[in-house]
TORKOL-4160 file (C-alpha; in steps of 0.2 Angstrom, whole numbers, padded with zeros to 4 digits, m for minus):
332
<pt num="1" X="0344" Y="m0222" Z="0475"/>
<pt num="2" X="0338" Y="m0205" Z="0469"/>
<pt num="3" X="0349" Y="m0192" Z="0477"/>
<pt num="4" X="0338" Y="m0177" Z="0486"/>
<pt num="5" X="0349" Y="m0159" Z="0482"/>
<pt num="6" X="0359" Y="m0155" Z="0499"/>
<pt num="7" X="0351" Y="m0135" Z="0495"/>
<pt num="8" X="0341" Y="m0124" Z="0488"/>
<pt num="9" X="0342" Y="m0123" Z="0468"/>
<pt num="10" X="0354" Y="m0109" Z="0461"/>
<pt num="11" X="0346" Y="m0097" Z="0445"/>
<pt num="12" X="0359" Y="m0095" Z="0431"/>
<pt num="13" X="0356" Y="m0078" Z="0424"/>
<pt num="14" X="0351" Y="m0078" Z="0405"/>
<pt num="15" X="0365" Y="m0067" Z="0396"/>
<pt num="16" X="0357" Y="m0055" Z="0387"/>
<pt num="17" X="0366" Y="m0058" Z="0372"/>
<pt num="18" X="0357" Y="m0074" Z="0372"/>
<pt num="19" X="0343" Y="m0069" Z="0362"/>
<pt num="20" X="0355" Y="m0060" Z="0350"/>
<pt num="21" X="0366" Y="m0073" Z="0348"/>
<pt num="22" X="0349" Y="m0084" Z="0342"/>
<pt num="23" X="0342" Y="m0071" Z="0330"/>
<pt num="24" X="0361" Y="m0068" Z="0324"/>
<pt num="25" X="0359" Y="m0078" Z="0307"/>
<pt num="26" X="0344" Y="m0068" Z="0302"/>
<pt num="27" X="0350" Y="m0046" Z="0307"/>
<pt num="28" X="0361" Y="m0038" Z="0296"/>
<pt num="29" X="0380" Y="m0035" Z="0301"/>
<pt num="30" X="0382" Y="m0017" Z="0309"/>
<pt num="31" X="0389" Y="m0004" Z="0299"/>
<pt num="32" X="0406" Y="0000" Z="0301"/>
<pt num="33" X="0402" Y="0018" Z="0294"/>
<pt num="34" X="0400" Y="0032" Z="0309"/>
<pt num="35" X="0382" Y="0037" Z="0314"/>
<pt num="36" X="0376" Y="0051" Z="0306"/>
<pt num="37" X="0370" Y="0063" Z="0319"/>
<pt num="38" X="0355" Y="0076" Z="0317"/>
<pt num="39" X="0361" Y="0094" Z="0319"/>
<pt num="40" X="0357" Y="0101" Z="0337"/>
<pt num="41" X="0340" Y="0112" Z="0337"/>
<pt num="42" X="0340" Y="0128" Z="0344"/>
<pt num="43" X="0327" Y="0133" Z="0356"/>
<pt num="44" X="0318" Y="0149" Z="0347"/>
<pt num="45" X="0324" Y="0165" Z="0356"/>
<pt num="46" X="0315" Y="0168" Z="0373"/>
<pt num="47" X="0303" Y="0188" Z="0371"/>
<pt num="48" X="0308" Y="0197" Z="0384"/>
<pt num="49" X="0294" Y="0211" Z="0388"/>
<pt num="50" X="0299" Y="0226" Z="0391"/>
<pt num="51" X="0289" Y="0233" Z="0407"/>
<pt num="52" X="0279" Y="0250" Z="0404"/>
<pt num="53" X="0288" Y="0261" Z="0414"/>
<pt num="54" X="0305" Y="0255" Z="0404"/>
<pt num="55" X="0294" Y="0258" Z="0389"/>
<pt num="56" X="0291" Y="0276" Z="0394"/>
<pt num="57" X="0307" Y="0280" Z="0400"/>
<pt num="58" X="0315" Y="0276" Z="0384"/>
<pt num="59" X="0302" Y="0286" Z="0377"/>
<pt num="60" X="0305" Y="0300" Z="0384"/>
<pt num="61" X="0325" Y="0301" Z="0378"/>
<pt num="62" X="0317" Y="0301" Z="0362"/>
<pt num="63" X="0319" Y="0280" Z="0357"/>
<pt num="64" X="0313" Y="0272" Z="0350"/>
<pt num="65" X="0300" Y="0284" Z="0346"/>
<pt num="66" X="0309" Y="0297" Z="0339"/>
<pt num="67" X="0317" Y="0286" Z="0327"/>
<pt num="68" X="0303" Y="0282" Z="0320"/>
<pt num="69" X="0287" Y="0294" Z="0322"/>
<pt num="70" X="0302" Y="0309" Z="0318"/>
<pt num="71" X="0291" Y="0318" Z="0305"/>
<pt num="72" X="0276" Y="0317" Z="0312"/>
<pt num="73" X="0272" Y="0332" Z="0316"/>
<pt num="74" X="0270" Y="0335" Z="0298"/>
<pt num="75" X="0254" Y="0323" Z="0303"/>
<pt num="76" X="0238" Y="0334" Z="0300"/>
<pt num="77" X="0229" Y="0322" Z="0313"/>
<pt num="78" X="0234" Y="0332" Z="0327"/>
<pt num="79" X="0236" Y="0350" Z="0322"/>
<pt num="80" X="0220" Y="0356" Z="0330"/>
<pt num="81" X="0227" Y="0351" Z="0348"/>
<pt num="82" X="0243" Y="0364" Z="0342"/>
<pt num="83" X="0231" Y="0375" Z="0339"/>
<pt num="84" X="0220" Y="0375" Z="0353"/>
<pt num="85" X="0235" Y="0375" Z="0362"/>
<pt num="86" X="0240" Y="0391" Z="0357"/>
<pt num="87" X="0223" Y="0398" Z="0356"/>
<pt num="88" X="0220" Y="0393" Z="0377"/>
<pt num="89" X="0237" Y="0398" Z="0380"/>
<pt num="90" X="0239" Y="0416" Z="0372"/>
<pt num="91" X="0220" Y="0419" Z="0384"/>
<pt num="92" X="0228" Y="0415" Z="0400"/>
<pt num="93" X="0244" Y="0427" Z="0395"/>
<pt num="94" X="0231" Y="0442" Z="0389"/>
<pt num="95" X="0218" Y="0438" Z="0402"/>
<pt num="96" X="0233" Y="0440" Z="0415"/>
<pt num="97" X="0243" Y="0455" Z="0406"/>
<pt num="98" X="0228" Y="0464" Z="0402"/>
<pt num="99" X="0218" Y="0458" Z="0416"/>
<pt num="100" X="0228" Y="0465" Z="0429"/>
<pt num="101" X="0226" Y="0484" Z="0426"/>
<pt num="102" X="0209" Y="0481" Z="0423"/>
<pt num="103" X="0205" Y="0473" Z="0439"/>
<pt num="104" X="0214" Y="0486" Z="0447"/>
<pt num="105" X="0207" Y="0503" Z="0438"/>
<pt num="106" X="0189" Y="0494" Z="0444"/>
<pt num="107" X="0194" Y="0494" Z="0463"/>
<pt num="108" X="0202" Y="0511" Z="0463"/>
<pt num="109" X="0219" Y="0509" Z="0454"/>
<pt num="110" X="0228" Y="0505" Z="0471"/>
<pt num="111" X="0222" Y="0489" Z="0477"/>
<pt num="112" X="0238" Y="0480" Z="0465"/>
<pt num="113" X="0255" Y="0485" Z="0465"/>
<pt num="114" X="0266" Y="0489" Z="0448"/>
<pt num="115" X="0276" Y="0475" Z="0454"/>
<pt num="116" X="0263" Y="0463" Z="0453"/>
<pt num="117" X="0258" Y="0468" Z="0440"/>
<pt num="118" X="0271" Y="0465" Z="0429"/>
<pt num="119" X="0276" Y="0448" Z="0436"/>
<pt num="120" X="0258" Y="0441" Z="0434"/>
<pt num="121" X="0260" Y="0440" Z="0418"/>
<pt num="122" X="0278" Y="0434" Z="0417"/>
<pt num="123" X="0272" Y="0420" Z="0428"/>
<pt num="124" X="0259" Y="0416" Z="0419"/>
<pt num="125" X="0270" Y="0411" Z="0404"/>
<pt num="126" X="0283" Y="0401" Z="0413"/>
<pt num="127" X="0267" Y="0390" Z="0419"/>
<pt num="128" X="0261" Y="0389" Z="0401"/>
<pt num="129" X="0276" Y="0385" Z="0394"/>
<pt num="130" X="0278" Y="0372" Z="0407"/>
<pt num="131" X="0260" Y="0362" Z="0406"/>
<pt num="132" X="0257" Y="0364" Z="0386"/>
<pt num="133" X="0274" Y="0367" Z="0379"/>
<pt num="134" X="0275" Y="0351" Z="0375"/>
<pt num="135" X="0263" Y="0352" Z="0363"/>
<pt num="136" X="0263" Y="0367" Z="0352"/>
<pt num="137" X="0280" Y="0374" Z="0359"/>
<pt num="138" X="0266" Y="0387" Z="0368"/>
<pt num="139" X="0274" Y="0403" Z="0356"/>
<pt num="140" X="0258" Y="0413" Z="0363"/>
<pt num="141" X="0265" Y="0426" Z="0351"/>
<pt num="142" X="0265" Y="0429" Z="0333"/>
<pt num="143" X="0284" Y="0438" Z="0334"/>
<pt num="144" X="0291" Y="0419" Z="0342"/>
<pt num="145" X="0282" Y="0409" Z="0329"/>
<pt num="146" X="0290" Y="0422" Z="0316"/>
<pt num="147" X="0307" Y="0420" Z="0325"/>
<pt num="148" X="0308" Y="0400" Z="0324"/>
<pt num="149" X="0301" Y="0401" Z="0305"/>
<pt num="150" X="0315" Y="0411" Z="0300"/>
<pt num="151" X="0328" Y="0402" Z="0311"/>
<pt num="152" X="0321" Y="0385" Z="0302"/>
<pt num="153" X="0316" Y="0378" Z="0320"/>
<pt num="154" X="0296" Y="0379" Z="0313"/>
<pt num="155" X="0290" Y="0374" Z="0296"/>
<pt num="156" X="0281" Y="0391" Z="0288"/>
<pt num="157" X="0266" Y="0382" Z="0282"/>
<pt num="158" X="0258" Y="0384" Z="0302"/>
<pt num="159" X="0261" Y="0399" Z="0308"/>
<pt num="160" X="0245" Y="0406" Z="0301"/>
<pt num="161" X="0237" Y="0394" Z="0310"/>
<pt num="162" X="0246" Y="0397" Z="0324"/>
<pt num="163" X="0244" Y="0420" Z="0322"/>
<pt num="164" X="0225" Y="0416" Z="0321"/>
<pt num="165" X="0224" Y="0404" Z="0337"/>
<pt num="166" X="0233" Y="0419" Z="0345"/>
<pt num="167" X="0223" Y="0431" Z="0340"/>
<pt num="168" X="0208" Y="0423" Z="0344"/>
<pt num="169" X="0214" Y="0418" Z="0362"/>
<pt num="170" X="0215" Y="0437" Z="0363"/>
<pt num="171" X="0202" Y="0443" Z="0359"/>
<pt num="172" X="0192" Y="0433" Z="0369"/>
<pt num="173" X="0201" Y="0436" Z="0384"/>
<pt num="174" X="0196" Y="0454" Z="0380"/>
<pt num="175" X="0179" Y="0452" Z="0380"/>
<pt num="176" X="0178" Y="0439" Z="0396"/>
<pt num="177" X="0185" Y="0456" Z="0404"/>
<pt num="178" X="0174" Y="0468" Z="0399"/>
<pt num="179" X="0159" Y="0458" Z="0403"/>
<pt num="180" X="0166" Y="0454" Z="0419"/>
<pt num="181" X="0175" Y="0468" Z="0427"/>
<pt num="182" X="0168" Y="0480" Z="0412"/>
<pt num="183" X="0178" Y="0495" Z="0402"/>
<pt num="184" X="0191" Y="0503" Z="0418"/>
<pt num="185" X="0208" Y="0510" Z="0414"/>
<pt num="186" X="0216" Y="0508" Z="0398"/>
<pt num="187" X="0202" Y="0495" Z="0395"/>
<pt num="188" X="0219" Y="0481" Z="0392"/>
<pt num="189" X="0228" Y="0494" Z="0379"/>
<pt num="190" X="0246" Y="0496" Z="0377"/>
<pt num="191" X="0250" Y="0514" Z="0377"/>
<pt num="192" X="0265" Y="0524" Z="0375"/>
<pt num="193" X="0269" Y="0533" Z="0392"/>
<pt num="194" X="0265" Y="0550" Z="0396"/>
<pt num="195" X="0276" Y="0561" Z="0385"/>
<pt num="196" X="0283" Y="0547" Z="0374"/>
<pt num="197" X="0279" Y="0546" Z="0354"/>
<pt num="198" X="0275" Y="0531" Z="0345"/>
<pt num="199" X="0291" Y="0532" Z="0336"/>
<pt num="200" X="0300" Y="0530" Z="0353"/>
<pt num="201" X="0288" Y="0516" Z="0360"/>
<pt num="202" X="0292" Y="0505" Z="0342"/>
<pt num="203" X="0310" Y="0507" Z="0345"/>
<pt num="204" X="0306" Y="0503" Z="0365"/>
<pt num="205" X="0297" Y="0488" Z="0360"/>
<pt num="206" X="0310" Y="0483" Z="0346"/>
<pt num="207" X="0323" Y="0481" Z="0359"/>
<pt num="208" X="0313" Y="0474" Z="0373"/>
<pt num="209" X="0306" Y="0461" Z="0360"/>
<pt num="210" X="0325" Y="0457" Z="0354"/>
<pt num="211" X="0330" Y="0452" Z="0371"/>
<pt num="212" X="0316" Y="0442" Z="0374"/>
<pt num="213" X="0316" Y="0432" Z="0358"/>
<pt num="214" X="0332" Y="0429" Z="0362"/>
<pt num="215" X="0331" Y="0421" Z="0377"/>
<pt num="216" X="0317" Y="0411" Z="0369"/>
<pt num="217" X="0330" Y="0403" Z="0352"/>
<pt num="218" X="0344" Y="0400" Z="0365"/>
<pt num="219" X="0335" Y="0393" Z="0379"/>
<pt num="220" X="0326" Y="0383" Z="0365"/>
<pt num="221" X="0342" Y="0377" Z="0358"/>
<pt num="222" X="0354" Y="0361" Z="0362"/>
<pt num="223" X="0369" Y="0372" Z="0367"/>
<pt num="224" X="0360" Y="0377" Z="0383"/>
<pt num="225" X="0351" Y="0361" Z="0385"/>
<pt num="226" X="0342" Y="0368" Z="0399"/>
<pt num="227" X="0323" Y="0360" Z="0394"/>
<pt num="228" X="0310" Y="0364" Z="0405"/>
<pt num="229" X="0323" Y="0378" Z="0414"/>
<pt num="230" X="0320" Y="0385" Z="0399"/>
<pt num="231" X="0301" Y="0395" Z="0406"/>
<pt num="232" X="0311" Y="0402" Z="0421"/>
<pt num="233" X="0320" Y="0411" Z="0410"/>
<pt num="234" X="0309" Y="0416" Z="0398"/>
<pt num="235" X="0297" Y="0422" Z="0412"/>
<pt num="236" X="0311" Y="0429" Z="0420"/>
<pt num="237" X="0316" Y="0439" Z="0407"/>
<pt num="238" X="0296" Y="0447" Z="0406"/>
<pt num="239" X="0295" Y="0451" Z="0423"/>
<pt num="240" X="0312" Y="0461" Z="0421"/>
<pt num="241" X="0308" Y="0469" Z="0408"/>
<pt num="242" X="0292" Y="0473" Z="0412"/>
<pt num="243" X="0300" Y="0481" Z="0431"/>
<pt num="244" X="0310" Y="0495" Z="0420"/>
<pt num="245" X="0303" Y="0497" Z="0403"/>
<pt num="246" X="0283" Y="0498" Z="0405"/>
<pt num="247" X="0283" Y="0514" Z="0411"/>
<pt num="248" X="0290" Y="0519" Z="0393"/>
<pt num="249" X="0279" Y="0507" Z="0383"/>
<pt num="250" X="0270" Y="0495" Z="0393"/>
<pt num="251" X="0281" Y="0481" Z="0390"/>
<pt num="252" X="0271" Y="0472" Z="0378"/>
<pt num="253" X="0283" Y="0463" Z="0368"/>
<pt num="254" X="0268" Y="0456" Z="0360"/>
<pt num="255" X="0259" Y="0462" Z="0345"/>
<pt num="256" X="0242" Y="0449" Z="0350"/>
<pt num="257" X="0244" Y="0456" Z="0367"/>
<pt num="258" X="0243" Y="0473" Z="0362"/>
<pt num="259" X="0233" Y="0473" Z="0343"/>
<pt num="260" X="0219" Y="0461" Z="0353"/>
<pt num="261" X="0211" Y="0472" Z="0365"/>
<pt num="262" X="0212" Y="0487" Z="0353"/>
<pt num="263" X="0201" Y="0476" Z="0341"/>
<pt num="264" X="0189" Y="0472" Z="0352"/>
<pt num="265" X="0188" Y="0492" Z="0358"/>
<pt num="266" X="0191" Y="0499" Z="0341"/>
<pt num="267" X="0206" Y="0513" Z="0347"/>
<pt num="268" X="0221" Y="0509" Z="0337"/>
<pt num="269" X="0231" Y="0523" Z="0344"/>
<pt num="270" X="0249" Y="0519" Z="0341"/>
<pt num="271" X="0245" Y="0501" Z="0336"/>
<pt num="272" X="0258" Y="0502" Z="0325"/>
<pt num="273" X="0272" Y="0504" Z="0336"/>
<pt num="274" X="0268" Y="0487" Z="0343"/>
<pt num="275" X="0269" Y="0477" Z="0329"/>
<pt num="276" X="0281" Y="0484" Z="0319"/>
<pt num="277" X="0291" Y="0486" Z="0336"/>
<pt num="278" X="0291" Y="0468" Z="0340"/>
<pt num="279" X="0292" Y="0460" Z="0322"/>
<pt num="280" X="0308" Y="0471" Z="0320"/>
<pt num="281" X="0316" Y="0465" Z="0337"/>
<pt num="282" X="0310" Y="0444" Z="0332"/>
<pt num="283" X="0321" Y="0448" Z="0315"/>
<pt num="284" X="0335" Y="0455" Z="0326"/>
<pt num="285" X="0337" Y="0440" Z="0338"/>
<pt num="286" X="0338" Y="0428" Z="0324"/>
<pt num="287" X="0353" Y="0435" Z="0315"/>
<pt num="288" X="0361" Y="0437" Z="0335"/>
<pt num="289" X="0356" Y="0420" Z="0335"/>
<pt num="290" X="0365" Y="0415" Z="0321"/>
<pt num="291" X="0379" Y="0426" Z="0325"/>
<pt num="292" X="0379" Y="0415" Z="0343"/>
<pt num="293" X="0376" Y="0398" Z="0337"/>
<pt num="294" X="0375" Y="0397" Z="0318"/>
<pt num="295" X="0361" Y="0389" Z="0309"/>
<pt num="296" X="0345" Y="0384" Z="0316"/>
<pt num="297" X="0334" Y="0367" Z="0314"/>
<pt num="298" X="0345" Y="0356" Z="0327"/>
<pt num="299" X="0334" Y="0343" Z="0333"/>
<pt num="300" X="0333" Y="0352" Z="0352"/>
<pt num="301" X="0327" Y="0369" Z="0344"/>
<pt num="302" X="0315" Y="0359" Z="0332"/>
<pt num="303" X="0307" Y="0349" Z="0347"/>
<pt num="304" X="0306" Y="0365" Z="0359"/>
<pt num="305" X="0298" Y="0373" Z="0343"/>
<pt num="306" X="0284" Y="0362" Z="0337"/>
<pt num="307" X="0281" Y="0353" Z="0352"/>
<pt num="308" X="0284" Y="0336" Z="0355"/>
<pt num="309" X="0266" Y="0329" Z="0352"/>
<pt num="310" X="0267" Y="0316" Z="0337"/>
<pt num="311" X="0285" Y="0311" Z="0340"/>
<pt num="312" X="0290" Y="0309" Z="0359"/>
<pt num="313" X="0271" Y="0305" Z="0364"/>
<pt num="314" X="0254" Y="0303" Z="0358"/>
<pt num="315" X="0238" Y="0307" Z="0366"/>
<pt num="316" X="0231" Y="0291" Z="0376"/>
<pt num="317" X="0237" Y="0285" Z="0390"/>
<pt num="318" X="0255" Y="0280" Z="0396"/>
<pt num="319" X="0260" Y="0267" Z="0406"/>
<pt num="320" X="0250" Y="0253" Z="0414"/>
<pt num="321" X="0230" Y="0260" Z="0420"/>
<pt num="322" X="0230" Y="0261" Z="0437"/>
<pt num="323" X="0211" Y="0263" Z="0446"/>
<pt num="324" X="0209" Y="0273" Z="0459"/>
<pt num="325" X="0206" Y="0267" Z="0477"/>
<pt num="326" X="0187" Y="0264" Z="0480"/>
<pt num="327" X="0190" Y="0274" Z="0497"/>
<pt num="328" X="0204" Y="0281" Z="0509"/>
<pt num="329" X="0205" Y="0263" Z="0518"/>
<pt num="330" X="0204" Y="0252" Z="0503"/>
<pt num="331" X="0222" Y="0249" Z="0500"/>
<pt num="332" X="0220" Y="0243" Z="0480"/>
């Protein structure tokens, strides 16, 4: 009899080692030695992008820029933006300080007040010095480029440049007078005051100038640290002076402000008082600036001298572009 299986057939796994044990006669033995294993690989450093705004900010505290572009403004390539600089600048502070008495001699001599008009012109360099000085050091004045050449805040090789943009600004502010509001007053002379001789208006304008050029070096240097503060009380200091002391001198302070109209007219009476006055007064405030602070040529006074074009910034566009909304309800 054939016996018929009580159930269903079991499967018997195959052992894996099986195969191995059939192909054992013909592999190698495994070595006894360790494995030799591959050094790990790095993943290469991930770049992390600084956004613009950081970029700027760091910028602005002079890195990394100022580390590396430190000497550019001995760069040629943008001397012409100093120079226009001073050149625009010095015709806003004549067009204002001569402007003023002008303007007022053509509408009978009382329609400005001697307040005003003494602080207009003293505003108008605190606004300068705030919207341009970052790119010349706005000096607007031949005795303050003198002044930070001599304290070693200016390298000497510009300030010619820097006398004939002032002196051009002046001149034609001058003339944009005349033809405008024509010859009235003084015509935008500085005069000594009734009663006062050219000797005492050079020793007037030697003090006045010494205070003011040395508001300018310490305001300007990193003991103060003042920055921008610095046109407040430079402005300040103008419109002070200018409250008291004009009637003596006119408070020039200036010898561009002064020597630029009288070119234009051709009357050079007591010219010479304002440019010896304030040249003497520049040389002053340099040695009371040493006396104060010691040497010159620190990075802040350097920076508030030359400007900071070249070095801090250039001229193009910083930070990402942003367009401007098509319209008032577009809100891109």
């Amino acid at each position: 009899m054939t016996s018929q299986p009580t159930g269903p057939a079991e499967s018997v796994p195959s052992s894996p080692s099986a195969p191995a044990a059939s192909q054992g006669a013909h592999e190698p033995a495994p070595s006894s030695a360790p494995p030799v294993q591959a050094p790990p690989v790095q993943a290469p450093p991930v770049q992390m992008g600084m956004p613009s705004h950081v970029d700027a900010a760091l910028r602005s505290f002079g890195q990394p820029n100022s580390a590396r572009r430190q000497f550019d403004f001995l760069d040629d390539s943008y001397e012409w933006r100093r120079v226009f600089s001073e050149l625009f600048g010095t015709f806003l502070l004549v067009l204002a300080a001569a402007g003023g008495g002008m303007v007022n001699a053509r509408f009978g001599g009382h329609v400005t007040s001697h307040t005003a008009l003494v602080v207009a012109p003293a505003l108008t360099v605190a606004a300068i010095i705030l919207f341009m000085g970052a790119v010349s050091g706005a000096h607007l004045n031949p005795a303050v480029s003198l002044a930070f050449a001599m304290r070693g805040n200016f390298p000497w090789k510009r300030v010619p440049a820097y006398i004939g943009a002032q002196a051009a600004g002046a001149v034609l502010a001058t003339l944009l007078l005349w033809a405008l509001v024509g010859k009235h007053g003084s015509a935008g002379l500085t005069l000594p005051g009734h009663g006062i001789s050219t000797v005492t208006a050079m020793i007037w304008e030697a003090v006045l100038t010494t205070g003011l050029v040395s508001v300018i070096l310490g305001t300007a240097s990193g003991a103060q640290q003042v920055g921008s503060f610095a046109a407040f009380g430079v402005g300040s200091y103008i419109a002070l002076a200018g409250l008291w002391a004009s009637p003596v001198s006119g408070a020039s302070m200036n010898p561009i402000r002064s020597l630029g109209p009288a070119l234009v007219l051709g009357d050079w009476t007591s010219w010479w008082a304002y440019l010896i006055g304030p040249v003497a007064g520049a040389i002053i405030a340099v040695g009371i600036a040493y006396i104060l602070r010691g040497p010159g040529g620190g990075m802040h006074g350097t920076e508030a001298a030359q400007g900071t074009l070249g070095t801090l910034w250039t001229p193009e566009r910083i930070g990402t572009p942003m367009p401007s909304p098509a319209s008032a309800d577009d809100p891109r």
